[in-house]
Biopython code that builds the backbone (N, CA, C, O; Angstrom):
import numpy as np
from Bio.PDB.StructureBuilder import StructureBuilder

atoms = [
    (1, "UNK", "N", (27.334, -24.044, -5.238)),
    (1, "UNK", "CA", (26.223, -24.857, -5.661)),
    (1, "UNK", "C", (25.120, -23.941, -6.183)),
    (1, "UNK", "O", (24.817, -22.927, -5.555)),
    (2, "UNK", "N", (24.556, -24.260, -7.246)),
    (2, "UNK", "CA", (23.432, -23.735, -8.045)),
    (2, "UNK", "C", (22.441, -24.196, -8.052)),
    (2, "UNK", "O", (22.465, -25.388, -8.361)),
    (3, "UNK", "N", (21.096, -23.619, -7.752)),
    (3, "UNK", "CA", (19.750, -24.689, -7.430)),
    (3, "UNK", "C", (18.924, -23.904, -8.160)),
    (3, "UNK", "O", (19.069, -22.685, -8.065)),
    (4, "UNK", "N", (17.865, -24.469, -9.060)),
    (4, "UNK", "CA", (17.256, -24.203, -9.589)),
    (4, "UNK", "C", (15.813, -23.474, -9.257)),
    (4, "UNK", "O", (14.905, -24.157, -8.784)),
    (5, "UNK", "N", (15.651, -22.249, -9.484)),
    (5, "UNK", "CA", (14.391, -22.048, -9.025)),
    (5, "UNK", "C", (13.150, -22.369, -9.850)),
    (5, "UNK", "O", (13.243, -22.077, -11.043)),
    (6, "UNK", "N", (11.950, -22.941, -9.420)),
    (6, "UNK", "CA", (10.822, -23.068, -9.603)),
    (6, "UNK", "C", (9.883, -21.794, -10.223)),
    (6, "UNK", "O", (9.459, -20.913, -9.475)),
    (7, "UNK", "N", (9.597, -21.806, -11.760)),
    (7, "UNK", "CA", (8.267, -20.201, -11.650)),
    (7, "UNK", "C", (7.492, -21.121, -11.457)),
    (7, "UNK", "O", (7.571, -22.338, -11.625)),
    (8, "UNK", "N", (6.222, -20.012, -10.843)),
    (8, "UNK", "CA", (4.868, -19.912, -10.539)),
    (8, "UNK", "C", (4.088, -19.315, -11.462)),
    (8, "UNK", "O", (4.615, -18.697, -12.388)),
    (9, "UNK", "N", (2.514, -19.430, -11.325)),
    (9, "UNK", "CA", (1.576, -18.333, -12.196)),
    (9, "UNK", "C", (0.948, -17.949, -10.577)),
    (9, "UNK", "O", (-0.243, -17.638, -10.569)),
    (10, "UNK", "N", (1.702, -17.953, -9.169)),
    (10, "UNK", "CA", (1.139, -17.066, -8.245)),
    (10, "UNK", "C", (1.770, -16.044, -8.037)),
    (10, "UNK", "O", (2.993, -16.036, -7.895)),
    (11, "UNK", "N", (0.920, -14.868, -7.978)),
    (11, "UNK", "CA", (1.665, -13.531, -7.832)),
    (11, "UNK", "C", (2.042, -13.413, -6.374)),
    (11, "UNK", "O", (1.099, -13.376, -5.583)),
    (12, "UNK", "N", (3.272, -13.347, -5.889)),
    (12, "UNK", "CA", (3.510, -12.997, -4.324)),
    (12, "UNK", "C", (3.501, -11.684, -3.881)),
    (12, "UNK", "O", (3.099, -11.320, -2.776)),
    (13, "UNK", "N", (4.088, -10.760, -5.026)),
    (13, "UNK", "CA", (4.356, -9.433, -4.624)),
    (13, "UNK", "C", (4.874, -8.117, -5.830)),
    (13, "UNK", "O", (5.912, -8.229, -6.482)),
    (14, "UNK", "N", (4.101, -7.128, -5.926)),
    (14, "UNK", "CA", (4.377, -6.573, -6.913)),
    (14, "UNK", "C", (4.409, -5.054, -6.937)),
    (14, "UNK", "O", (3.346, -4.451, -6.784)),
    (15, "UNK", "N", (5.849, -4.209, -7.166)),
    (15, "UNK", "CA", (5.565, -3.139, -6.615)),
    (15, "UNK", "C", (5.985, -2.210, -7.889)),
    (15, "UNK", "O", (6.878, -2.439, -8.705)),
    (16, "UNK", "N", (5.347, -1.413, -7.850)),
    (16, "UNK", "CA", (5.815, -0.204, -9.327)),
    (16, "UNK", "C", (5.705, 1.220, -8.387)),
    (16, "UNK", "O", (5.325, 1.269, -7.217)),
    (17, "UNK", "N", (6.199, 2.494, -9.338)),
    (17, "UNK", "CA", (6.487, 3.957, -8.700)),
    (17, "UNK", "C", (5.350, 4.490, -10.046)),
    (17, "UNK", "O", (4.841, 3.979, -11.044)),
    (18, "UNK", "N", (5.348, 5.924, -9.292)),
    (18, "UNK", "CA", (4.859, 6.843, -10.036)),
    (18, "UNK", "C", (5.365, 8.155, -9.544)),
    (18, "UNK", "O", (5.377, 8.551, -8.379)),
    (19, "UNK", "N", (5.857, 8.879, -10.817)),
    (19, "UNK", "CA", (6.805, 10.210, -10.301)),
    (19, "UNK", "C", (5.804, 11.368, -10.919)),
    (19, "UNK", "O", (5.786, 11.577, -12.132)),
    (20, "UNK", "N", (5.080, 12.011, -10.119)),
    (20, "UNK", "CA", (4.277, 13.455, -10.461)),
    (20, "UNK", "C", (4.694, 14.583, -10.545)),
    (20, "UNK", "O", (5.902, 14.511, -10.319)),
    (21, "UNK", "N", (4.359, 15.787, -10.775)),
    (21, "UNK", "CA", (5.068, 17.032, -10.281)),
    (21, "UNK", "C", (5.046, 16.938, -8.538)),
    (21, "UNK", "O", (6.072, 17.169, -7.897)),
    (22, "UNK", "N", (4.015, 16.645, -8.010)),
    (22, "UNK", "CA", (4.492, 16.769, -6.458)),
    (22, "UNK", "C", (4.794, 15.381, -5.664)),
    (22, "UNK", "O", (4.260, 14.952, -4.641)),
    (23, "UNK", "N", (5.875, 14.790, -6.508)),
    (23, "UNK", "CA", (6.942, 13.681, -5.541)),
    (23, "UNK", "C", (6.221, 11.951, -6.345)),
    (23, "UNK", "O", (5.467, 11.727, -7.291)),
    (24, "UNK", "N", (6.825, 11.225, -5.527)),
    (24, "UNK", "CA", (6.831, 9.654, -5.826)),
    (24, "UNK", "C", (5.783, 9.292, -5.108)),
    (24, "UNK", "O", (5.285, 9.959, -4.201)),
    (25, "UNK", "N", (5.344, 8.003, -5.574)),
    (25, "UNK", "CA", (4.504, 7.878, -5.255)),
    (25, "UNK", "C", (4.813, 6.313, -5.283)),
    (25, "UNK", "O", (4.986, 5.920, -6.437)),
    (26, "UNK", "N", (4.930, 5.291, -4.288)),
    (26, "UNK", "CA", (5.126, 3.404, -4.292)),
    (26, "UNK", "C", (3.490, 2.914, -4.035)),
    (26, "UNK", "O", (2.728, 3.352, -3.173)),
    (27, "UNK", "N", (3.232, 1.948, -4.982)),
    (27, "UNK", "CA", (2.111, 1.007, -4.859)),
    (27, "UNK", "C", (2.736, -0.361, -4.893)),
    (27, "UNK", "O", (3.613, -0.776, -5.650)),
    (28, "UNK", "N", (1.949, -1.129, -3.675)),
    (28, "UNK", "CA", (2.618, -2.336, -3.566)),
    (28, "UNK", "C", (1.453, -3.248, -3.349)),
    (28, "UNK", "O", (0.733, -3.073, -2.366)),
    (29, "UNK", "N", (1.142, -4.537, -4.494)),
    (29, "UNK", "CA", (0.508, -5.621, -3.951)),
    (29, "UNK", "C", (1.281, -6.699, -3.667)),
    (29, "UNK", "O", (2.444, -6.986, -3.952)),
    (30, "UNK", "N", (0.278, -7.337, -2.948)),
    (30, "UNK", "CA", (1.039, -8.456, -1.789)),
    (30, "UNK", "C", (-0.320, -9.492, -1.999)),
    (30, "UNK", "O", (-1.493, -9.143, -2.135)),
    (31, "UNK", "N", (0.316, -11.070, -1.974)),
    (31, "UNK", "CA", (-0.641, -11.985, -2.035)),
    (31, "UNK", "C", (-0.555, -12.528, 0.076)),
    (31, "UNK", "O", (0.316, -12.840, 0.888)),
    (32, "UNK", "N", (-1.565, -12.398, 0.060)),
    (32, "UNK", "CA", (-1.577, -12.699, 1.505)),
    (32, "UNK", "C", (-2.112, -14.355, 2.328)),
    (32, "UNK", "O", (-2.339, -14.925, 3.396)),
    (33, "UNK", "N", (-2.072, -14.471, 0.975)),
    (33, "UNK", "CA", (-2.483, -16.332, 0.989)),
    (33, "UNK", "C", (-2.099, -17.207, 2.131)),
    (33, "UNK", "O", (-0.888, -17.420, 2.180)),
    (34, "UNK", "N", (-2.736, -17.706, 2.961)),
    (34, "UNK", "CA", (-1.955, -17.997, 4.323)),
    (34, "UNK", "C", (-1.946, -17.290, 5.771)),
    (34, "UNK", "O", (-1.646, -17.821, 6.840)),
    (35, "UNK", "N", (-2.373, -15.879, 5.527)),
    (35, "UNK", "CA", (-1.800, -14.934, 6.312)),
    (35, "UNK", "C", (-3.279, -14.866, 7.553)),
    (35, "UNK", "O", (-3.261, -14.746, 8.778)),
    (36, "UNK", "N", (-4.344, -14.992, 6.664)),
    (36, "UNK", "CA", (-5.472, -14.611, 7.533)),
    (36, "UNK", "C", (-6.325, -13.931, 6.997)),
    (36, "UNK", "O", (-6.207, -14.049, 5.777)),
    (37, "UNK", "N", (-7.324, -13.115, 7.333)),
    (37, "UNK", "CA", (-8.211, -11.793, 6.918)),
    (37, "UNK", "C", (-8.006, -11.254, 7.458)),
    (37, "UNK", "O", (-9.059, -10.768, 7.871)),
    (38, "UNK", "N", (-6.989, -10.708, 8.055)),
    (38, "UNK", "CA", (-6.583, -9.144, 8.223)),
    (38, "UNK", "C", (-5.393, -8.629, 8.313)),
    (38, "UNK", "O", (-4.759, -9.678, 8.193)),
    (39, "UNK", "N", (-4.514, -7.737, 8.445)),
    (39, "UNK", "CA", (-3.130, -7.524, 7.902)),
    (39, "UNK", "C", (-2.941, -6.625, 9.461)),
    (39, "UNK", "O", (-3.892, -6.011, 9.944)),
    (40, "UNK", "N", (-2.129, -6.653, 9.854)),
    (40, "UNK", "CA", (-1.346, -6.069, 10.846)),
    (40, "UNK", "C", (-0.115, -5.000, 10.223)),
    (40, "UNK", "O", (0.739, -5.347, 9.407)),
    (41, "UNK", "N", (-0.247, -3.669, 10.800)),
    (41, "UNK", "CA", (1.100, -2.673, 10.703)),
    (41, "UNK", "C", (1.538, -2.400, 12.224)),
    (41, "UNK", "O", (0.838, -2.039, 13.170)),
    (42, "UNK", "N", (3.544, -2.815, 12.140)),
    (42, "UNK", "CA", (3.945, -2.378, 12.884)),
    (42, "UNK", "C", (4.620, -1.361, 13.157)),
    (42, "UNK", "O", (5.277, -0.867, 12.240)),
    (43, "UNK", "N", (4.654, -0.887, 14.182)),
    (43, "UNK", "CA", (5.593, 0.984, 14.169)),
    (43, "UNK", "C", (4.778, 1.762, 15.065)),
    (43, "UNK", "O", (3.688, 1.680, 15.631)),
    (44, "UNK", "N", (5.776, 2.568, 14.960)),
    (44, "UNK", "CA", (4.842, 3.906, 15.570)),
    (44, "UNK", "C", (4.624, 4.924, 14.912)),
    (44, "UNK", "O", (5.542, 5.594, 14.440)),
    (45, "UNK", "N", (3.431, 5.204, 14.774)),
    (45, "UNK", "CA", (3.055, 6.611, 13.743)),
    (45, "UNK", "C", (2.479, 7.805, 14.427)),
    (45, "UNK", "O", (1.632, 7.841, 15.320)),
    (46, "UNK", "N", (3.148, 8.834, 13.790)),
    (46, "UNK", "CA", (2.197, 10.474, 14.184)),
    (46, "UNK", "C", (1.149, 10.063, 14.003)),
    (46, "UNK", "O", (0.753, 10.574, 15.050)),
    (47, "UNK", "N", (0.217, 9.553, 13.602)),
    (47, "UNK", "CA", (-1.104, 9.335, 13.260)),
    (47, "UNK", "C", (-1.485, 8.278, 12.345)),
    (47, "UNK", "O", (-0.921, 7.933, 11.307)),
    (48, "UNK", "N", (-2.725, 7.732, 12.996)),
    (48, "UNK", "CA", (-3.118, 6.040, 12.332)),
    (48, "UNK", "C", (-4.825, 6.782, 12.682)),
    (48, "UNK", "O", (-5.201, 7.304, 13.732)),
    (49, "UNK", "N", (-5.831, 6.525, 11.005)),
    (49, "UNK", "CA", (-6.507, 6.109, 11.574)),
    (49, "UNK", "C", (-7.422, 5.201, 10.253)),
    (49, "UNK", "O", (-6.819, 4.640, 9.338)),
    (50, "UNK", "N", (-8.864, 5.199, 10.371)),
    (50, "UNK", "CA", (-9.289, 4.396, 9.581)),
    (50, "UNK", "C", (-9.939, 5.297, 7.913)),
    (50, "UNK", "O", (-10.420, 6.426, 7.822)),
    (51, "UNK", "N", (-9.786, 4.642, 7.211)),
    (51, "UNK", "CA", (-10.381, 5.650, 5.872)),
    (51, "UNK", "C", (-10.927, 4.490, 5.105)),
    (51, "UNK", "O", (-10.832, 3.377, 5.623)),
    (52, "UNK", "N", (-11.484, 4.615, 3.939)),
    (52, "UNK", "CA", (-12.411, 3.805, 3.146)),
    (52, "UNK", "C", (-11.531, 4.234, 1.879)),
    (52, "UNK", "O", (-10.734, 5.152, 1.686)),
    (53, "UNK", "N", (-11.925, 3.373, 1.243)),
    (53, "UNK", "CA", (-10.611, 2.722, -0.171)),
    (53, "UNK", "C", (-11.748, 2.098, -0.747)),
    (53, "UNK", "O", (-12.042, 0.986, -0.310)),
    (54, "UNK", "N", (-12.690, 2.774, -1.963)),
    (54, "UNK", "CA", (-14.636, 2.221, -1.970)),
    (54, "UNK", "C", (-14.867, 1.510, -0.787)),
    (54, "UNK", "O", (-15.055, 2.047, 0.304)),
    (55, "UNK", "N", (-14.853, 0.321, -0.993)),
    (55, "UNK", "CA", (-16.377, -0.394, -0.003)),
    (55, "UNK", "C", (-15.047, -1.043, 0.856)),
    (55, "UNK", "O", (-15.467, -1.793, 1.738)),
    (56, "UNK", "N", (-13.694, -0.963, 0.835)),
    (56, "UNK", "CA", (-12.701, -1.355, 2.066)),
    (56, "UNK", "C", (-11.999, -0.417, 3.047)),
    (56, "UNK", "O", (-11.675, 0.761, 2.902)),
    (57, "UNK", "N", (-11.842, -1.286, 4.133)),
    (57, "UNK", "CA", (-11.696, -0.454, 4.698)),
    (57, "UNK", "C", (-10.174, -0.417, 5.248)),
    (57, "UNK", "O", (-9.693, -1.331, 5.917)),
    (58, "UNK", "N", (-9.544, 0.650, 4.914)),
    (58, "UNK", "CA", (-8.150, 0.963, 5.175)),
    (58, "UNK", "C", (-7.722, 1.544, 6.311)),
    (58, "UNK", "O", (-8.628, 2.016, 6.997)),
    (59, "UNK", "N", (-6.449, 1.677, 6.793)),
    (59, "UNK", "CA", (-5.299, 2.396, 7.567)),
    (59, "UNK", "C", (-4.981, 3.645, 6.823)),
    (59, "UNK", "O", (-4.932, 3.316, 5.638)),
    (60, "UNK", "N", (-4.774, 4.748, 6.925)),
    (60, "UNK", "CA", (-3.895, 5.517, 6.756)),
    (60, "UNK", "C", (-2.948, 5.950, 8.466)),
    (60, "UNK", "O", (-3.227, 6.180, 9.643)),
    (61, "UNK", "N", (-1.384, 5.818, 7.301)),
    (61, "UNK", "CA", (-0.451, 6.214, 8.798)),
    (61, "UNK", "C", (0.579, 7.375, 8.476)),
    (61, "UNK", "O", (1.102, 7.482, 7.367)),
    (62, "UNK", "N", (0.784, 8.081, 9.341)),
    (62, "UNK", "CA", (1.428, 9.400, 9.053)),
    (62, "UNK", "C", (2.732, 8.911, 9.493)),
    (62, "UNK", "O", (2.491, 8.467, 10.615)),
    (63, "UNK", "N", (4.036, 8.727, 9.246)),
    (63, "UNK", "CA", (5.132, 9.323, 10.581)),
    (63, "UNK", "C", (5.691, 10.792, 9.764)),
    (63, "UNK", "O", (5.603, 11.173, 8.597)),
    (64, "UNK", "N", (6.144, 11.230, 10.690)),
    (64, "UNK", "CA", (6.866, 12.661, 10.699)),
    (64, "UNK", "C", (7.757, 12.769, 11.854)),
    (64, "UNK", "O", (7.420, 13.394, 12.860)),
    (65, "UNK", "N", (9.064, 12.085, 11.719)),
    (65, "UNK", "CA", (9.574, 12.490, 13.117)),
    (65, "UNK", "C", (10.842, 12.361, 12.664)),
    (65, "UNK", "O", (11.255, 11.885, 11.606)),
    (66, "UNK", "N", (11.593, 12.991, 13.876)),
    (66, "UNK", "CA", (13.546, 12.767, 12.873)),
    (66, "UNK", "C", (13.173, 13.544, 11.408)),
    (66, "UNK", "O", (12.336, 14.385, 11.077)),
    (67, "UNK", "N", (14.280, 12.782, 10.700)),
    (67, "UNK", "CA", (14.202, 13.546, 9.326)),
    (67, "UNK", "C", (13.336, 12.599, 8.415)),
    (67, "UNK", "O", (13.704, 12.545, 7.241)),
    (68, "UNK", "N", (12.260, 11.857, 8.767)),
    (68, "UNK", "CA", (11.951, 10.679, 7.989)),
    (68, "UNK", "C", (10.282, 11.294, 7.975)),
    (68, "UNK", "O", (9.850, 11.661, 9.068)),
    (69, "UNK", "N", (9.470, 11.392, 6.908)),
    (69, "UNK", "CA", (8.351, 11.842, 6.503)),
    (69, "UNK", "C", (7.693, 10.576, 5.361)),
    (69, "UNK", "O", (8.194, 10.340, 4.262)),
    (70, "UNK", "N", (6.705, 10.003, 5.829)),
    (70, "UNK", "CA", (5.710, 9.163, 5.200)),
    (70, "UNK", "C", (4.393, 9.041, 5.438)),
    (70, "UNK", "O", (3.962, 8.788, 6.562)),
    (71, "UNK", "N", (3.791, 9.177, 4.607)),
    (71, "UNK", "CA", (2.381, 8.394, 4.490)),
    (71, "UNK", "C", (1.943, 7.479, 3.890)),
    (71, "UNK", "O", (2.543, 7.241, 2.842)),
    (72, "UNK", "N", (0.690, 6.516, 4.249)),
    (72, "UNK", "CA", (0.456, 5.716, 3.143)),
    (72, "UNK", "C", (-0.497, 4.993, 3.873)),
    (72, "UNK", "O", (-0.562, 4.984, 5.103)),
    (73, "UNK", "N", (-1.486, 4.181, 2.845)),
    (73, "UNK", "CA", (-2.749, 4.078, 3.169)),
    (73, "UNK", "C", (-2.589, 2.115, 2.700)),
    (73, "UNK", "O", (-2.023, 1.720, 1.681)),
    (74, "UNK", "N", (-3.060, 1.463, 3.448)),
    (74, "UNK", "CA", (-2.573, 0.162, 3.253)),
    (74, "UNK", "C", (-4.491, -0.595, 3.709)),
    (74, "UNK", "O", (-5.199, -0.138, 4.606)),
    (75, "UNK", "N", (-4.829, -1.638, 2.889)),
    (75, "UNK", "CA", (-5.666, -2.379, 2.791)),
    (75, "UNK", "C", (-6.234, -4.024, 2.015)),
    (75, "UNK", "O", (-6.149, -4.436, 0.858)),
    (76, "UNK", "N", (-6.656, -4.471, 2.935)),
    (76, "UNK", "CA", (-6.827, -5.683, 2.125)),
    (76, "UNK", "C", (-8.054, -5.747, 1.807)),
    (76, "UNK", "O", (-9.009, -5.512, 2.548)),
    (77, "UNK", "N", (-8.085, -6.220, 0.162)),
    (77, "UNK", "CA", (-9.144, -6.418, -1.199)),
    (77, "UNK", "C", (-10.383, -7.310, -0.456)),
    (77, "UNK", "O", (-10.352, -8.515, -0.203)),
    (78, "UNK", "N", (-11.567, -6.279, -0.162)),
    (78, "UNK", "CA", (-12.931, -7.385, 0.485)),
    (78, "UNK", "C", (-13.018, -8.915, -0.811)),
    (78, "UNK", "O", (-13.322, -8.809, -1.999)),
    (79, "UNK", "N", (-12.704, -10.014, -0.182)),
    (79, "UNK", "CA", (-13.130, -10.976, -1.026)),
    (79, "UNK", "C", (-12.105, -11.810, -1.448)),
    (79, "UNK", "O", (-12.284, -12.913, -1.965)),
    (80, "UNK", "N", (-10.694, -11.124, -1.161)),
    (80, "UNK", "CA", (-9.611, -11.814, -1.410)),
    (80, "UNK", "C", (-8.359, -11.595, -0.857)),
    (80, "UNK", "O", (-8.325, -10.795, 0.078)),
    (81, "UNK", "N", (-7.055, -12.247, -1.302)),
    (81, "UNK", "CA", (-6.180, -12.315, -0.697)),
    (81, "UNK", "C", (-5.132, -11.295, -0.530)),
    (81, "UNK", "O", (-4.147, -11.298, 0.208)),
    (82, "UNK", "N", (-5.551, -10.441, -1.357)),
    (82, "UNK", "CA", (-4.163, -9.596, -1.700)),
    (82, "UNK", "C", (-4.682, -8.025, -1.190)),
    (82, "UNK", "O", (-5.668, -7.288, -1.196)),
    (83, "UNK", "N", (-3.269, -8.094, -0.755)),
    (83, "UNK", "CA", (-2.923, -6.260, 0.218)),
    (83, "UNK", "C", (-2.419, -5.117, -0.539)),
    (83, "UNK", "O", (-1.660, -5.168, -1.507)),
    (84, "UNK", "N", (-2.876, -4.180, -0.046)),
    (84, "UNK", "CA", (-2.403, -2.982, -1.205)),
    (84, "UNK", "C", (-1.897, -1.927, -0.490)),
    (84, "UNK", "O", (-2.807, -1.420, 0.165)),
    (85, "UNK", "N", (-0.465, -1.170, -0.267)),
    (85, "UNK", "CA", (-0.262, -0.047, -0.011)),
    (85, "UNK", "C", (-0.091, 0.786, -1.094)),
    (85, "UNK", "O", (0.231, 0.356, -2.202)),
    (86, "UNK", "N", (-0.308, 2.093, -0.819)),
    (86, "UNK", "CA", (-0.301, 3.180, -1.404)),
    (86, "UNK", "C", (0.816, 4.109, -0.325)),
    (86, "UNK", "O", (0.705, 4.204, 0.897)),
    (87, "UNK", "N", (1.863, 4.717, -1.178)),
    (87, "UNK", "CA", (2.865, 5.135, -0.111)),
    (87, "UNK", "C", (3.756, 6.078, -0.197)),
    (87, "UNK", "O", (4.812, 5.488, -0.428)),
    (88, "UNK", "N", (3.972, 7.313, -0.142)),
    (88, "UNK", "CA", (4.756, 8.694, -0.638)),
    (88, "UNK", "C", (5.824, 8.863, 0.662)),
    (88, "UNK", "O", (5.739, 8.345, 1.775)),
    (89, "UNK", "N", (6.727, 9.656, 0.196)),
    (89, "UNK", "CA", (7.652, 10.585, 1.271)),
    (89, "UNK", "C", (7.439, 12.236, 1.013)),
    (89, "UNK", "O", (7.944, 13.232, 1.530)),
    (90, "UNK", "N", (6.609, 12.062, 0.137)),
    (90, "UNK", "CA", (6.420, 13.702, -0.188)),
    (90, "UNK", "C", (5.495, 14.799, 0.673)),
    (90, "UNK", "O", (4.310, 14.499, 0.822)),
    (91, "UNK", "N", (5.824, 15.657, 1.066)),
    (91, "UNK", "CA", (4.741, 16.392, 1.911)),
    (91, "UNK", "C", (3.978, 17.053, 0.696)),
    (91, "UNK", "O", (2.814, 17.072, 1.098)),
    (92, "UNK", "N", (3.990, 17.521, -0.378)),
    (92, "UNK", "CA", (2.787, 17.677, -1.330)),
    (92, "UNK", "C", (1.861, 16.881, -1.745)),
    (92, "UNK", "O", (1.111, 17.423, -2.556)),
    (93, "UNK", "N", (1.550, 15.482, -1.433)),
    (93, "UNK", "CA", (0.480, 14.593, -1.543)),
    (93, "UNK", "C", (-0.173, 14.709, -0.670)),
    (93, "UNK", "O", (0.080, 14.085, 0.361)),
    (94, "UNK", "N", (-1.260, 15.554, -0.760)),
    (94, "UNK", "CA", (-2.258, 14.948, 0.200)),
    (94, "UNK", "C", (-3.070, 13.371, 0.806)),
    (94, "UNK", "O", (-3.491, 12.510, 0.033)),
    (95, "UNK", "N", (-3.148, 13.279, 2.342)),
    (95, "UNK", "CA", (-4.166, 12.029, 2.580)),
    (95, "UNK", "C", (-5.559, 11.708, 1.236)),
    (95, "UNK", "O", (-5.750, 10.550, 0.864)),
    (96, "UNK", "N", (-6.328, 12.772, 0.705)),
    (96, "UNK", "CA", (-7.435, 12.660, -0.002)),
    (96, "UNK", "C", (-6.416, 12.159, -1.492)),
    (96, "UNK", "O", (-6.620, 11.034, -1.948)),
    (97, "UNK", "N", (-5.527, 12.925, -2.053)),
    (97, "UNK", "CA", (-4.848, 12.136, -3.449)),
    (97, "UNK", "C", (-4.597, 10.724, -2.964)),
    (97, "UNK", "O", (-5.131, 9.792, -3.566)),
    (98, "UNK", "N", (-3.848, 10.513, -1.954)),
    (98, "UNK", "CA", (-3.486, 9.133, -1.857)),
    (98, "UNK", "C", (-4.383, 7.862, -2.168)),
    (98, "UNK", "O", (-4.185, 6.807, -2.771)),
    (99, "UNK", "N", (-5.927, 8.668, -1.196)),
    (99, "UNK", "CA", (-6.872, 7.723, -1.576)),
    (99, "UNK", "C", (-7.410, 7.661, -2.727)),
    (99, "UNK", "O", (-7.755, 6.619, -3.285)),
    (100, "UNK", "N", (-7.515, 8.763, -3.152)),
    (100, "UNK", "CA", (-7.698, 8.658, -5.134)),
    (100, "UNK", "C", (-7.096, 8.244, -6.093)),
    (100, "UNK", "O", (-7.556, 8.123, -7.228)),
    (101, "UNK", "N", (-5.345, 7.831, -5.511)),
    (101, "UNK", "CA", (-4.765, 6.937, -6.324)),
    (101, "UNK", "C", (-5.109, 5.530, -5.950)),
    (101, "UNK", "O", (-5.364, 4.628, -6.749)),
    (102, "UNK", "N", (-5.084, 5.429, -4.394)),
    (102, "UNK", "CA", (-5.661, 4.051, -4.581)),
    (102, "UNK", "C", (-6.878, 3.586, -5.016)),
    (102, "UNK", "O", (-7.114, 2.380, -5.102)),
    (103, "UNK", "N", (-7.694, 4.473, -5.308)),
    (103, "UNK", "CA", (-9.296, 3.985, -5.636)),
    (103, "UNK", "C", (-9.025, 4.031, -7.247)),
    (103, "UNK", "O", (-9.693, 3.212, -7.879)),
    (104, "UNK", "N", (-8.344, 4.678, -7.841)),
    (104, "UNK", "CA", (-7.681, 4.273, -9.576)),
    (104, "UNK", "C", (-7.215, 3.138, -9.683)),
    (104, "UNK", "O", (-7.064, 2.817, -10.861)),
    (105, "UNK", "N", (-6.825, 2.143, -8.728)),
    (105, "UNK", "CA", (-6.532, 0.827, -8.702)),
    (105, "UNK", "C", (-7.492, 0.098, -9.403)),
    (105, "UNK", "O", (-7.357, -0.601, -10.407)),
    (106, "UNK", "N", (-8.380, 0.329, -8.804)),
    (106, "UNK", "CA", (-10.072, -0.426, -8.781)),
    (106, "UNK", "C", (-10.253, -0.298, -10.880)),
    (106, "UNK", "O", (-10.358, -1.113, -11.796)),
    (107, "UNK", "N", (-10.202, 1.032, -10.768)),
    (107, "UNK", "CA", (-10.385, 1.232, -12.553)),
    (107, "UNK", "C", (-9.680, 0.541, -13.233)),
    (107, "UNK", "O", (-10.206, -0.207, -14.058)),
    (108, "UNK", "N", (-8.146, 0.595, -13.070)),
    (108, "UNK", "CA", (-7.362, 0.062, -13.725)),
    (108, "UNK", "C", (-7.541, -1.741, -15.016)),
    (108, "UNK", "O", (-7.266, -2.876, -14.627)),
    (109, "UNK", "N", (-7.771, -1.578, -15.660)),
    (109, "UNK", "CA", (-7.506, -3.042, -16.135)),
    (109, "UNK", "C", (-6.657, -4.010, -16.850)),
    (109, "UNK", "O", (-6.987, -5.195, -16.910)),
]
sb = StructureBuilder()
sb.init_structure("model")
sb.init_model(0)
sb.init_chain("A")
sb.init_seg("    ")
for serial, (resi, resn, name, xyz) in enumerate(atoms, 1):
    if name == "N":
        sb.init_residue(resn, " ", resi, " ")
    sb.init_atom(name, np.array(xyz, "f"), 0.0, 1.0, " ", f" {name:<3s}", serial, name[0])
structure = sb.get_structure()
């Protein structure tokens, strides 16, 4: 059986890469419509703490354990619905680039 799907003009979720000289780089928005004003991360991380993304205020979370290495800085847009991670496996990105790619978000048009 074949069922037809429905488009929308609501964005649910949207993720693109960026490949630098030092590694990948995932940005992901998320419509959070429904969800609440505030976003929850689960896991356990080498390190969680709070950083500013301009005037929002973000997570950055480290893991490093086993053979698995990530960071990434995750926040929801003051004023609206939608969530934004910023997210590498690379140990050449620094915490400060990460936030400078996500604050190039803001420029973007």
């Amino acid at each position: 059986m074949v069922k037809e799907l429905l488009l929308t003009d609501v964005l649910k979720e949207s993720t693109f890469f960026y490949k630098g000289e030092k590694g990948k780089v995932m940005v992901q928005v998320r419509n959070e419509e429904g969800v609440g004003d505030k976003i929850s991360t689960v896991g356990s991380f080498d390190k969680m703490e709070k950083v500013k993304v301009r005037e929002n205020e973000a997570a950055y979370l480290l893991w490093d354990h086993d053979k698995v290495y990530s960071q990434q800085i995750e926040w929801l847009k003051n004023g609206t619905k939608l969530s934004y991670s910023v997210m590498t496996r690379s140990k050449d990105v620094t915490k400060e680039q990460l936030i400078k790619i996500a604050e190039s978000l803001y420029d973007a048009k």
